[in-house]
N, CA, C and O atoms as a MOPAC input file, in Angstrom:
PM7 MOZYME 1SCF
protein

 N    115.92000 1   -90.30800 1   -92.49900 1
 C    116.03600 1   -89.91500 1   -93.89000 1
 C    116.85300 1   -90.96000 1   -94.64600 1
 O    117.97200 1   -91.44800 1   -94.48800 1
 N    115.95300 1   -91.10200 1   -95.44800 1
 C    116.71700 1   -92.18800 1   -96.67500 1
 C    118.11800 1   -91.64400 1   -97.44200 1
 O    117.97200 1   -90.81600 1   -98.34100 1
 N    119.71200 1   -92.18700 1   -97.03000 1
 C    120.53100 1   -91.69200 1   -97.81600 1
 C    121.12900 1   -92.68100 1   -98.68200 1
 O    121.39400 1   -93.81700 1   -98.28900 1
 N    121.35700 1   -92.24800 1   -99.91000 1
 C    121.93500 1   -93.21600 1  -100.98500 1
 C    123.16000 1   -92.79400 1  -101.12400 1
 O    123.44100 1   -91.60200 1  -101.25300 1
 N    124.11400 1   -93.86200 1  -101.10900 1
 C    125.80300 1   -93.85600 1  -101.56100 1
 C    126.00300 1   -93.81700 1  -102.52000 1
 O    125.09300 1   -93.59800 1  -103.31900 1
 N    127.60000 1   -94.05700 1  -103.02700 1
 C    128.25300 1   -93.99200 1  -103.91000 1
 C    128.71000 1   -95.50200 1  -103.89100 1
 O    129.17700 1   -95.78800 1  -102.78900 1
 N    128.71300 1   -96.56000 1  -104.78900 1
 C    129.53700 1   -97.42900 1  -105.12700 1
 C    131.28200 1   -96.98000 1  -104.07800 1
 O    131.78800 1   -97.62200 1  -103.15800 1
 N    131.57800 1   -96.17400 1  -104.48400 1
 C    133.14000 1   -96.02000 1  -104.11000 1
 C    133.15500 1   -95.95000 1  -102.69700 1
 O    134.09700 1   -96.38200 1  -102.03300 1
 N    131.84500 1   -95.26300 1  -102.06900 1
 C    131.57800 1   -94.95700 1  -100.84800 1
 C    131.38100 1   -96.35900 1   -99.68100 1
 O    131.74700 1   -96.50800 1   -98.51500 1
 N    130.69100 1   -97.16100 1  -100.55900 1
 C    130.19200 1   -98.52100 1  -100.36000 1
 C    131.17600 1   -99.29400 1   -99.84300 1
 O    131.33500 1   -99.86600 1   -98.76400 1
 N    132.06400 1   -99.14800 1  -101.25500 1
 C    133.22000 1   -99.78600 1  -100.62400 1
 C    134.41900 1   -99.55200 1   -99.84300 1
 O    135.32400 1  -100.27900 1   -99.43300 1
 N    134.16600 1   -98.38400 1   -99.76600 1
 C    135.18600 1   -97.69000 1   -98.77500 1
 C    134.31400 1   -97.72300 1   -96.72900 1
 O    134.72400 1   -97.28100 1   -95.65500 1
 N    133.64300 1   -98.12500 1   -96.94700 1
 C    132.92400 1   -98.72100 1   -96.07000 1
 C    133.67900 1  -100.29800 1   -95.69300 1
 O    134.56300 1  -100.65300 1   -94.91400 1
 N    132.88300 1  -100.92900 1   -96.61200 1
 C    133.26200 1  -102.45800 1   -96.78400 1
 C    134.44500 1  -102.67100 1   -96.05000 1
 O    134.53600 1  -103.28500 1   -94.98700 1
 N    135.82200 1  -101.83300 1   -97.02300 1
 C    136.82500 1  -102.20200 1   -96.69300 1
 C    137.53900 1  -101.95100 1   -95.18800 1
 O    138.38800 1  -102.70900 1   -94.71800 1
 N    137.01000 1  -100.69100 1   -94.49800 1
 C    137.15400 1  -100.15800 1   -93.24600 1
 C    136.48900 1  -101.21200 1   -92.17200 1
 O    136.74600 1  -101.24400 1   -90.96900 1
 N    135.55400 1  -102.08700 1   -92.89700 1
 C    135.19400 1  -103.06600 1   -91.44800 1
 C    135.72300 1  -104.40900 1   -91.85700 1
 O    135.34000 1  -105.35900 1   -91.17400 1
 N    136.54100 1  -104.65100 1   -92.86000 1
 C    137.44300 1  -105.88900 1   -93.02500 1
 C    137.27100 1  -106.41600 1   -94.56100 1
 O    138.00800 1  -107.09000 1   -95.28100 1
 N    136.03900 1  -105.85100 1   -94.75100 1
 C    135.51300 1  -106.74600 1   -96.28000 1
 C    136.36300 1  -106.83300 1   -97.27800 1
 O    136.97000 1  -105.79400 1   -97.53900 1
 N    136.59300 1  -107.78900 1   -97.93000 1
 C    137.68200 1  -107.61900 1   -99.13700 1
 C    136.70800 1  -107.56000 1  -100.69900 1
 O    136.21000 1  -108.41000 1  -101.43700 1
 N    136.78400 1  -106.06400 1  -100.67800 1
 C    136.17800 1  -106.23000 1  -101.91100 1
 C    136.57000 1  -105.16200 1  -103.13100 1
 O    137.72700 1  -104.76500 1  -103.26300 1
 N    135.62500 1  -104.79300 1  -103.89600 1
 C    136.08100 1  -103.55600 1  -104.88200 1
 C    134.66700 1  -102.74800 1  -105.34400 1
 O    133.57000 1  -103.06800 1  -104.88700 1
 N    134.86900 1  -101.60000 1  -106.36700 1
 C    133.93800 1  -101.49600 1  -106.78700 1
 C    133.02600 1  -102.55800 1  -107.85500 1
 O    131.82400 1  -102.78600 1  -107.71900 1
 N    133.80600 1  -103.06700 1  -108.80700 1
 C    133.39400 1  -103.66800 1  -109.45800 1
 C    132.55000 1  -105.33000 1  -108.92700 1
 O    131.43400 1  -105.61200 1  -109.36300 1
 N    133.12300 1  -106.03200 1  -108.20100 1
 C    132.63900 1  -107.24000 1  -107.37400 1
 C    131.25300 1  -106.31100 1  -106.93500 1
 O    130.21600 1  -106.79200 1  -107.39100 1
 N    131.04700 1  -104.87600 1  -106.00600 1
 C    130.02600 1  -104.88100 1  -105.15300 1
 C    129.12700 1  -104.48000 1  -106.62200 1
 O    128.24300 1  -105.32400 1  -106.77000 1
 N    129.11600 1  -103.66300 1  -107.49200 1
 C    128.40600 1  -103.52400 1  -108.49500 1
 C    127.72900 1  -104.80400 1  -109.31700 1
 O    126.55300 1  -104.70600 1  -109.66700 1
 N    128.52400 1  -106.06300 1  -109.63100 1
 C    128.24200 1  -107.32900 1  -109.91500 1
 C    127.09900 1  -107.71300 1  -109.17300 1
 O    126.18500 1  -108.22300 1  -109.82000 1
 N    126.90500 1  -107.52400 1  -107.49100 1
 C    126.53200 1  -108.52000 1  -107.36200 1
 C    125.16900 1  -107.76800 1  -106.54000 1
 O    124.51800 1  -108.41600 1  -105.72100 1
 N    124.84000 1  -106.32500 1  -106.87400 1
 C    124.18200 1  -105.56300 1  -106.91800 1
 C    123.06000 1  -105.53000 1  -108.25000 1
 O    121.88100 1  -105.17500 1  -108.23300 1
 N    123.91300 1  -106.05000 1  -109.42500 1
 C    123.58200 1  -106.28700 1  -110.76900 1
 C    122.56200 1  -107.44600 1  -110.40600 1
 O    121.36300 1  -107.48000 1  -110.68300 1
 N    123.31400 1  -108.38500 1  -109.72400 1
 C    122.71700 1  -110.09800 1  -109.53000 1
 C    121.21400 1  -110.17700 1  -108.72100 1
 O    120.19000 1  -110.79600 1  -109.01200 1
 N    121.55400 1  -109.23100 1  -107.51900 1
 C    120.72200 1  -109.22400 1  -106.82600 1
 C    120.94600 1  -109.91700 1  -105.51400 1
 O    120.10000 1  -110.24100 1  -104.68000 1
 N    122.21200 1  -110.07900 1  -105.48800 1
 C    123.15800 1  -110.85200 1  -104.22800 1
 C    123.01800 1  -110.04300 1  -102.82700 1
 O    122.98400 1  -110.59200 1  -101.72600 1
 N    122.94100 1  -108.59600 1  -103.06400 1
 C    123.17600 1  -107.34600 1  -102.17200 1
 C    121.72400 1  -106.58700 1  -101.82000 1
 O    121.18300 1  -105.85500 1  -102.64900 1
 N    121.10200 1  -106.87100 1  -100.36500 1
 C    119.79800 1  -106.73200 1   -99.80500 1
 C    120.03600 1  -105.07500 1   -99.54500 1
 O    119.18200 1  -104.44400 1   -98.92200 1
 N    121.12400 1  -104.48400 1  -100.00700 1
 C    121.40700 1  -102.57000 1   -99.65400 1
 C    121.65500 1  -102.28400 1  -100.30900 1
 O    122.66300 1  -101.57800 1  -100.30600 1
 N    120.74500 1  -102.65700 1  -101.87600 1
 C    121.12500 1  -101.63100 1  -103.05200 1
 C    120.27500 1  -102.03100 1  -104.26100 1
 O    119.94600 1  -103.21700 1  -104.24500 1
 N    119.79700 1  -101.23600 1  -105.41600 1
 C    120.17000 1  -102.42500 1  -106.25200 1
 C    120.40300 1  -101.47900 1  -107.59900 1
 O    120.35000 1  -100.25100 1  -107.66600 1
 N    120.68000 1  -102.45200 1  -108.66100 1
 C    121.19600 1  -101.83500 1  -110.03100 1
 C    120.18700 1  -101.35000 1  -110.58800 1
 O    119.15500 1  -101.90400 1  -110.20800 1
 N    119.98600 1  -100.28000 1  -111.57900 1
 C    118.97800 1   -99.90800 1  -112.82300 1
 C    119.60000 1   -99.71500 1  -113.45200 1
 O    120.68200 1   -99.14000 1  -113.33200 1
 N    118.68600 1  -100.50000 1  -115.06500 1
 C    119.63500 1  -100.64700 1  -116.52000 1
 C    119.05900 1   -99.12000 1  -117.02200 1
 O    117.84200 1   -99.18000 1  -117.19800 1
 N    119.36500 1   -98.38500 1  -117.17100 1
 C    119.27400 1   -97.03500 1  -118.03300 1
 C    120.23600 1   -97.28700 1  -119.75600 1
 O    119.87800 1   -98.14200 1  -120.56500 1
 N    121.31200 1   -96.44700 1  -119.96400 1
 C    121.52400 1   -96.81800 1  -120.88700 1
 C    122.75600 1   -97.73500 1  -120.91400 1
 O    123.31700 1   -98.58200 1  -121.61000 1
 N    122.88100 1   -96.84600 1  -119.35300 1
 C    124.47500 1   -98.15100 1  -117.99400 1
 C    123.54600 1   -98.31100 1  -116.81700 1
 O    122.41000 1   -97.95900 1  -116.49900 1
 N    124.61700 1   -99.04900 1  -116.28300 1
 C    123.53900 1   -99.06900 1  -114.90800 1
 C    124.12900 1   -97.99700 1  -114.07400 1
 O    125.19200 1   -97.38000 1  -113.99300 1
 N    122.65700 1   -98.05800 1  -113.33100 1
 C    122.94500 1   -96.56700 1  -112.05100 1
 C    122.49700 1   -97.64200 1  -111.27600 1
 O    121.71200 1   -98.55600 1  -111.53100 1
 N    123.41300 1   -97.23800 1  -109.87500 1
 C    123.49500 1   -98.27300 1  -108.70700 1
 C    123.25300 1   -97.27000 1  -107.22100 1
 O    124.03900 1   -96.37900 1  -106.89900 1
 N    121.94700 1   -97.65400 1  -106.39500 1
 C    121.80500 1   -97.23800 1  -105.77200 1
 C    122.17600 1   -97.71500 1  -104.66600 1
 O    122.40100 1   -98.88700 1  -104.96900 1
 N    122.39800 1   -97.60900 1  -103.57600 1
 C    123.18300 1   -98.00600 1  -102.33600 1
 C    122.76200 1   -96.98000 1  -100.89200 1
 O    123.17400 1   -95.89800 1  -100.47400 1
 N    121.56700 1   -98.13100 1  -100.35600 1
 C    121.14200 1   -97.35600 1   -99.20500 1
 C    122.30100 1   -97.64800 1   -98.00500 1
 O    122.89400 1   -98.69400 1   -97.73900 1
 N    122.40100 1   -96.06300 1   -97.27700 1
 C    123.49700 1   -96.34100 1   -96.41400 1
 C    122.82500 1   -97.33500 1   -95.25600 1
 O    123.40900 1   -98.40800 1   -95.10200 1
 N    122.03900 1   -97.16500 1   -94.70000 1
 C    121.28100 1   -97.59700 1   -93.11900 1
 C    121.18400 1   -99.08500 1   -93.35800 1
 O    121.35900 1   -99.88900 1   -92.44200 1
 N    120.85500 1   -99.50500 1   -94.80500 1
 C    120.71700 1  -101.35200 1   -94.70800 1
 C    122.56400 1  -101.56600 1   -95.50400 1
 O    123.09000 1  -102.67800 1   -95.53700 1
 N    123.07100 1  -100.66100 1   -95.90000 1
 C    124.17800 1  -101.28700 1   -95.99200 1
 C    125.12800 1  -101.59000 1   -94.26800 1
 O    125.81600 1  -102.52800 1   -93.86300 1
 N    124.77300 1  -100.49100 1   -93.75700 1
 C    125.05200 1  -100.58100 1   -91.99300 1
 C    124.81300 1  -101.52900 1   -91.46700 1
 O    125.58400 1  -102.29400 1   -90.88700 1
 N    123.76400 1  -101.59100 1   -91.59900 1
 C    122.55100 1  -103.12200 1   -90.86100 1
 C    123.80300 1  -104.22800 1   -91.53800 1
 O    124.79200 1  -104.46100 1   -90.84300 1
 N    123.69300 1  -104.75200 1   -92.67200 1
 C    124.38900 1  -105.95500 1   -93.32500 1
 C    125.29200 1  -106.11700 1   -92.70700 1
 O    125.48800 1  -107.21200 1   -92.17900 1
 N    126.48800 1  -104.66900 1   -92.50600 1
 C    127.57600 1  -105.05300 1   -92.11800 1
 C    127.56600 1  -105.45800 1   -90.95900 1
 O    128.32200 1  -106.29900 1   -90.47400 1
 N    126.48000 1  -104.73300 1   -90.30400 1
 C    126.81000 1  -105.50300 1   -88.71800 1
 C    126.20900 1  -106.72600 1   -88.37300 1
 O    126.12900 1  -107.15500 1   -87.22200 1
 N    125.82200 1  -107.23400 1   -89.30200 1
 C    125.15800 1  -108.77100 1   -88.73200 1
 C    126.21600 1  -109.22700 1   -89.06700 1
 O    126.30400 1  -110.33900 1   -88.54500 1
 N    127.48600 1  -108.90700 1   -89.91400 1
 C    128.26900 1  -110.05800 1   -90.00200 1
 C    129.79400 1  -109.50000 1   -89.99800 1
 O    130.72300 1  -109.83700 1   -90.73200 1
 N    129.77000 1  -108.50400 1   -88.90200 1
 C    131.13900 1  -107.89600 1   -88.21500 1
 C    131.06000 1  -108.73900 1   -86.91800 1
 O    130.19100 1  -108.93500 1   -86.06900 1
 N    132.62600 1  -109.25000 1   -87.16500 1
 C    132.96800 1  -110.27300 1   -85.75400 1
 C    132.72600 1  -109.22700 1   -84.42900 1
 O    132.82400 1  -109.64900 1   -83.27700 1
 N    132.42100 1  -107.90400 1   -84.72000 1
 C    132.81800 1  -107.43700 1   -83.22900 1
 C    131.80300 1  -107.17900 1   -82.47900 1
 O    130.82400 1  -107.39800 1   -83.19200 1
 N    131.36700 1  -106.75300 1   -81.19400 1
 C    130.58600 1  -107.19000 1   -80.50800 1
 C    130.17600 1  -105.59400 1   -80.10400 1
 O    129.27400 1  -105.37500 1   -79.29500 1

């Protein structure tokens, strides 16, 4: 089952496996198109979707741990 996060969730992720980041940086670059586990829609703000399973995947291709 497809689950979608929260920005805050995202990064409360991020930060638990080392990432130094925030909400605002992961929203940026979600905006950009930098981030392959999410992406932005312009409504009248943006709504930012954030799949958990490829945000998982990302992190672990590039968590030092084994």
């Amino acid at each position: 089952m497809l689950r979608v996060i929260s920005s805050v969730e995202a990064v409360e992720r991020l930060k638990a496996e080392g990432f130094n980041t925030n909400v605002n940086r992961l929203n940026a670059g979600l905006r950009q198109g930098v981030y392959p586990f999410g992406c932005a829609i312009k409504l009248n703000e943006y709504v930012y979707e954030i799949y958990s399973t490829l945000l998982d995947q990302w992190i672990a291709e590039r968590s030092e741990r084994t």
